[in-house]
C-alpha positions in Angstrom: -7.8 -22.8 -9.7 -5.5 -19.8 -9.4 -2.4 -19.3 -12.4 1.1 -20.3 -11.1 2.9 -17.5 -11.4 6.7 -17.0 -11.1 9.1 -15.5 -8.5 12.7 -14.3 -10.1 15.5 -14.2 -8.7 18.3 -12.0 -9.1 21.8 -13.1 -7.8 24.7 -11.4 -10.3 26.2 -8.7 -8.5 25.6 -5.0 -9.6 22.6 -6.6 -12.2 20.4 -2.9 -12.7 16.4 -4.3 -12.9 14.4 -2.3 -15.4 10.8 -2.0 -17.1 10.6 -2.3 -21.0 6.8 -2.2 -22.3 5.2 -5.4 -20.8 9.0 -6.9 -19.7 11.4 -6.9 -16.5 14.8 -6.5 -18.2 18.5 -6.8 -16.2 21.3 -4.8 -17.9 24.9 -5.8 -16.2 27.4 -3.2 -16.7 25.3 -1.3 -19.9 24.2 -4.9 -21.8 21.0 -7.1 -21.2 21.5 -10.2 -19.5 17.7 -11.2 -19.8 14.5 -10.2 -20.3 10.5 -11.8 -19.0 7.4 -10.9 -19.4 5.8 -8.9 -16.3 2.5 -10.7 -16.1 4.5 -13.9 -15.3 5.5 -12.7 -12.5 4.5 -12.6 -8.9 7.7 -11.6 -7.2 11.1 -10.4 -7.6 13.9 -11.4 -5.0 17.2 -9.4 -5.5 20.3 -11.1 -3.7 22.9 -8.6 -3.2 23.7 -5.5 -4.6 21.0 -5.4 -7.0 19.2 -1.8 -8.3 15.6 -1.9 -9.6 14.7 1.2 -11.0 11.7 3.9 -10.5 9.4 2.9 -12.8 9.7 -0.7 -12.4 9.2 -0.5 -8.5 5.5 1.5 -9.6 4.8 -0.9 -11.7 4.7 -3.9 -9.4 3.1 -1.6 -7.3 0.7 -1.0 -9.1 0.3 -4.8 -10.4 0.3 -6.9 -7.0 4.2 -7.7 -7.9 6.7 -7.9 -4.1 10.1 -6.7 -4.6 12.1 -8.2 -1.6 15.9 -7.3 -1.1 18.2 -10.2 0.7 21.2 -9.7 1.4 24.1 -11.6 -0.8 24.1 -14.5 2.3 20.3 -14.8 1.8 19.5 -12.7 4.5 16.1 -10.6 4.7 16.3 -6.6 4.8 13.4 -5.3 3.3 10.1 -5.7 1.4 8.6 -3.3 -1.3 4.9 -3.8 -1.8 1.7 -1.6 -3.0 -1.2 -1.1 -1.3 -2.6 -3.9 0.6 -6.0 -5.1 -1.5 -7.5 -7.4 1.8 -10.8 -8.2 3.3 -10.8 -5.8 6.5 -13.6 -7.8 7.9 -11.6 -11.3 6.9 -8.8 -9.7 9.0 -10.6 -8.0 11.8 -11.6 -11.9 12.5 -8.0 -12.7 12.3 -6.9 -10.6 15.0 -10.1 -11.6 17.0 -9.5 -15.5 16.8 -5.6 -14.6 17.9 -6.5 -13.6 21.2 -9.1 -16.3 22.0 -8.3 -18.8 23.6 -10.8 -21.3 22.5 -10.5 -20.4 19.0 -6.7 -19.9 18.3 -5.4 -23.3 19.1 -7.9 -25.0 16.6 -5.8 -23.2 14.0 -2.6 -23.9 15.4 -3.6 -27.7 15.8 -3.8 -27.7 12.3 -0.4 -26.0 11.6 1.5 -28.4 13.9 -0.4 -31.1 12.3 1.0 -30.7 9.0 4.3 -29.7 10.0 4.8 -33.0 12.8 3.1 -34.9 9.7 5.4 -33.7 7.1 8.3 -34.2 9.4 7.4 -38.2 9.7 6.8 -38.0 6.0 10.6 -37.2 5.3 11.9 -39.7 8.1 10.2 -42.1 6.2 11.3 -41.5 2.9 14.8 -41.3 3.9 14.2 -44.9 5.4 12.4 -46.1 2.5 15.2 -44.3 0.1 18.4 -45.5 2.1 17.3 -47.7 4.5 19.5 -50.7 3.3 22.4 -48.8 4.0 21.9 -47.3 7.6 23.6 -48.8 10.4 21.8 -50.4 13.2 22.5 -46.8 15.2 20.7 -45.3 12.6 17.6 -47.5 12.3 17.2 -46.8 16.1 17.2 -43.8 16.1 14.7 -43.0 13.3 12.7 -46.0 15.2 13.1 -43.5 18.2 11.8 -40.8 16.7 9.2 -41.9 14.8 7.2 -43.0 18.1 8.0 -39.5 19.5 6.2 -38.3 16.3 3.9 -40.5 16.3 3.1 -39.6 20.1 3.1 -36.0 19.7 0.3 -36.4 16.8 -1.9 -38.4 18.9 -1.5 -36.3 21.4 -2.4 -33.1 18.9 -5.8 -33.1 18.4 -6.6 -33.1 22.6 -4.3 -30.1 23.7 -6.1 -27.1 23.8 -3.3 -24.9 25.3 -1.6 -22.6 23.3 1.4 -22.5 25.4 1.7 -26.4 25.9 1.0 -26.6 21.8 4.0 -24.5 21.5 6.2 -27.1 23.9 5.0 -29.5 21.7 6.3 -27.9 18.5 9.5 -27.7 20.2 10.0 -31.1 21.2 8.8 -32.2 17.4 11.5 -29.6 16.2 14.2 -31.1 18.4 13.6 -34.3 17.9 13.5 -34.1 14.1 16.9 -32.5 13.7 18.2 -34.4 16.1 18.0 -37.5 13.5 18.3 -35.4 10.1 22.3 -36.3 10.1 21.1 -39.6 9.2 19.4 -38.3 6.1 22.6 -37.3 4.6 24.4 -39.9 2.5 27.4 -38.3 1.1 31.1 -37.3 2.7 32.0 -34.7 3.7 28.4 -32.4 4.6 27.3 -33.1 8.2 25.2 -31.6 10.8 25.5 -31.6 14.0 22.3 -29.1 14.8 20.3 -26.5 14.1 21.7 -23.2 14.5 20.8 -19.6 12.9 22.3 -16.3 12.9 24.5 -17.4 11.6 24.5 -20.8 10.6 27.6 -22.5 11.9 27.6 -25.1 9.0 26.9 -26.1 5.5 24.1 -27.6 5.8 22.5 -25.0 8.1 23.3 -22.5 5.7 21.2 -24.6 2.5 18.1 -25.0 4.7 18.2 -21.3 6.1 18.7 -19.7 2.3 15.9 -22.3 1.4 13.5 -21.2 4.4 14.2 -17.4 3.5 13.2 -18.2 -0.1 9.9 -20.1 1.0 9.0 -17.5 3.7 8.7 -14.7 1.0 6.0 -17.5 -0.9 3.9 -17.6 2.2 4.2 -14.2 3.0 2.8 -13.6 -0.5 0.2 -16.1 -0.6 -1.2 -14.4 2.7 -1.2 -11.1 1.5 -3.1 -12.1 -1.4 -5.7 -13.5 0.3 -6.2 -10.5 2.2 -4.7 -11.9 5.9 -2.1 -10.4 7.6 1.3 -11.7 7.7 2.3 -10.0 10.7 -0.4 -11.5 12.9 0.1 -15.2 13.9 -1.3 -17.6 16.1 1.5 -20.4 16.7 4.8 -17.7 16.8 4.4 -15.3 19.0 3.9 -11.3 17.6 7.2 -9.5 17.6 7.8 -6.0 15.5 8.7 -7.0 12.0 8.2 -10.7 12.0 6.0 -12.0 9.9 4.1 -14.3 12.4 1.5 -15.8 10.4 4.1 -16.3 7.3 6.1 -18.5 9.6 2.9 -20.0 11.0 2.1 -20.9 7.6 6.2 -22.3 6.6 6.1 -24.9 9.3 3.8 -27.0 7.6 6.5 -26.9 4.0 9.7 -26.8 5.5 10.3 -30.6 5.5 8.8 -31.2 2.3 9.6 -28.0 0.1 13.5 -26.9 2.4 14.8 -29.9 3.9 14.0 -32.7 1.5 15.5 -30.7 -1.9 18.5 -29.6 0.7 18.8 -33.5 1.3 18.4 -33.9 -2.7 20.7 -31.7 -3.4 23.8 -33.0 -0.8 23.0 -36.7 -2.0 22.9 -36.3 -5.6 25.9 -34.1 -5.0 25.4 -30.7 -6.3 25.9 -28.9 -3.1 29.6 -30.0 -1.7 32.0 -28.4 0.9 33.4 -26.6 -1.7 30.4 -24.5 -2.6 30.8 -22.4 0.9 33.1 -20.3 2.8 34.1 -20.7 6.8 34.3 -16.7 8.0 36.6 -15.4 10.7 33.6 -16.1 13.4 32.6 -19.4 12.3 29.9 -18.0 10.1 29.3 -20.1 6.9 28.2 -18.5 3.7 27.6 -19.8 0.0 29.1 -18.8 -3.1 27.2 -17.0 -5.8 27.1 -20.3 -7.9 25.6 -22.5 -5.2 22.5 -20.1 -4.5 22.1 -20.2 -8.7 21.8 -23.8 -8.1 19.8 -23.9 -5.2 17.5 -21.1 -6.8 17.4 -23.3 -10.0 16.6 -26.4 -8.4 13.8 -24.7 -6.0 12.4 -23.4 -9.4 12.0 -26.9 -10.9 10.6 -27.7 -7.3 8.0 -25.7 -7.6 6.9 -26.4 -11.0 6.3 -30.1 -10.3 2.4 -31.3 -10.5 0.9 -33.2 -7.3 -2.6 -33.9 -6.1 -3.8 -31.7 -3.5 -5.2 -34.0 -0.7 -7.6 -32.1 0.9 -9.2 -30.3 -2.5 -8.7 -33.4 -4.6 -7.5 -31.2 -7.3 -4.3 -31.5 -9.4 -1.5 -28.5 -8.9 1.9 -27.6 -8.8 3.9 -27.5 -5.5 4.7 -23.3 -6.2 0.8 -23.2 -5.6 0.7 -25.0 -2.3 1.4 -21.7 -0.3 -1.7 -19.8 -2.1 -3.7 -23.0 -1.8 -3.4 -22.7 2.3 -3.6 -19.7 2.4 -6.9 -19.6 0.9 -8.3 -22.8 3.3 -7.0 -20.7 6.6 -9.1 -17.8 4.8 -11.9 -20.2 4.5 -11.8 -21.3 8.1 -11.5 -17.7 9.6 -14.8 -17.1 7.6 -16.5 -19.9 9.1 -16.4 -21.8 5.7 -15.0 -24.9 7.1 -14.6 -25.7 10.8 -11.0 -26.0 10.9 -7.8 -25.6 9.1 -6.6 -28.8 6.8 -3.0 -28.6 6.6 -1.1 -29.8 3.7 -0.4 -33.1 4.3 2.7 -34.9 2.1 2.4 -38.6 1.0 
């Protein structure tokens, strides 16, 4: 089983990121504000205006370490990596099996499986959590949208159309959100939809920072591996998207974004108060809240679980490396298909 390793991330303003012997150190303004060892470390996320200096940047380089830059509203602008170590022949099949159309929907069956899965999961925790306390409005419409889970997963393993697996992704996506108001149990947060660039509410603006954060994981985990991030099977290819890294996210967003978003508003650490309406509507977080989102995403990941497919015991940060691996497997012909994660 592969060593959980650690992503930091740097949020204080001006923070200077530097190598000492076998350590990452961040000076702010000429004094150290921290120090950890470099072989801890799979990744370093700077928010902001955040300067990593020359010999650090060769040095995860050199070691398999990402730096990736996000903007101070969690925003993706670039990606420093070193050379890529993969398979060719592990990725030459990956770009085959994109473009056939027998052999790509197997692959996104299994994405969509884990992600419509997950998606039930969470409805049904919310019900099991709070059910006591939903209004008969409510309980219909979770009772709705279970059976139009339900149906789509059924349906699932008999489409064979890459186009009508997307429209099915879709519909699971709309109906989802369209209930995930009901999830929330506190004052004062609300949503009223999904929207993005740029999120027109709070709680779009937790999920969105929380699905940057986790699309940098799966991007990793790919590229370790030796697959290619940029080449998908259920999104699309489009010039700098990292296809198969959102392939991968579906299948964790409900479990590993929205339910420690949904935490986090019900237990009350994230309020109004924690963000800022701009001129345009935009919505943005203060440099607290992503400290505490980042914090609480830590102790996510460090949280020990029973993978259902291997049978082994892990931590949740390992789930991304763990499907990675499986797809890897599949495109090899070591399995016949792709197991998803599925969450209990």
């Amino acid at each position: 089983m592969r060593r959980h390793r650690n992503t930091i991330y740097v949020t204080t303003d001006g923070a200077l990121l530097r190598k000492d012997g076998a350590n990452v150190v961040m000076q702010v303004e000429g004094q150290e504000g921290g120090r950890v060892p470099a072989h801890m470390l799979d990744g370093i996320v700077c928010l902001g205006r955040v300067t990593v200096s020359y010999h650090l940047i060769g040095y995860c380089a050199d070691n398999g370490i990402t730096i990736t830059y996000l903007s101070s509203s969690g925003r993706f602008l670039a990606r420093v990596e070193g050379p890529v170590s993969g398979n060719v022949l592990l990725r030459k099949e990956q770009y085959r099996r994109t473009d056939d159309l027998e052999q790509c929907p197997i692959v996104v069956q299994g994405f969509l499986a884990g992600k419509i899965h997950n998606q039930r999961a969470v409805l049904r925790r919310s019900r099991r959590d709070h059910g006591d306390k939903m209004t008969t409005e409510s309980t219909a419409a979770l009772d709705d949208a279970e059976n139009t889970l339900n149906r789509l997963l059924k349906r699932l393993p008999y489409e064979q159309d890459n186009e009508r697996l997307r429209g099915m992704e879709g519909e699971a996506g709309r109906t989802y959100f369209k209930i995930f108001d009901h999830f929330i149990r506190r004052e004062g947060l609300r949503f009223s939809g999904r929207t993005r660039r740029p999120p027109m509410d709070e709680v779009n603006a937790l999920i969105s920072f929380l699905y940057t954060i986790l699309t940098h994981d799966c991007r990793s985990a790919l590229e370790a591996v030796g697959l290619d991030p940029q080449v998908g099977f259920l999104h699309r290819l489009r010039p700098g998207r990292p296809s198969l890294a959102l392939d991968l996210l579906e299948e964790f967003r409900p479990v590993l974004a929205d339910r420690l978003a949904l935490t986090l508003i019900n237990r009350g650490q994230i309020e109004t108060k924690d963000f800022t309406v701009l001129d345009n509507g935009a919505v943005i977080m203060s440099d607290e809240t992503r400290k505490t989102i980042l914090t609480a995403y830590q102790e996510r990941k460090d949280a020990e679980l029973r993978h259902p497919f291997l049978g082994e015991k892990t931590t949740v940060g390992l789930l991304p490396a763990l499907q990675a691996q499986l797809l890897a497997r599949h495109l090899r012909g070591d399995i016949d298909g792709y197991p998803p994660f599925l969450w209990k």
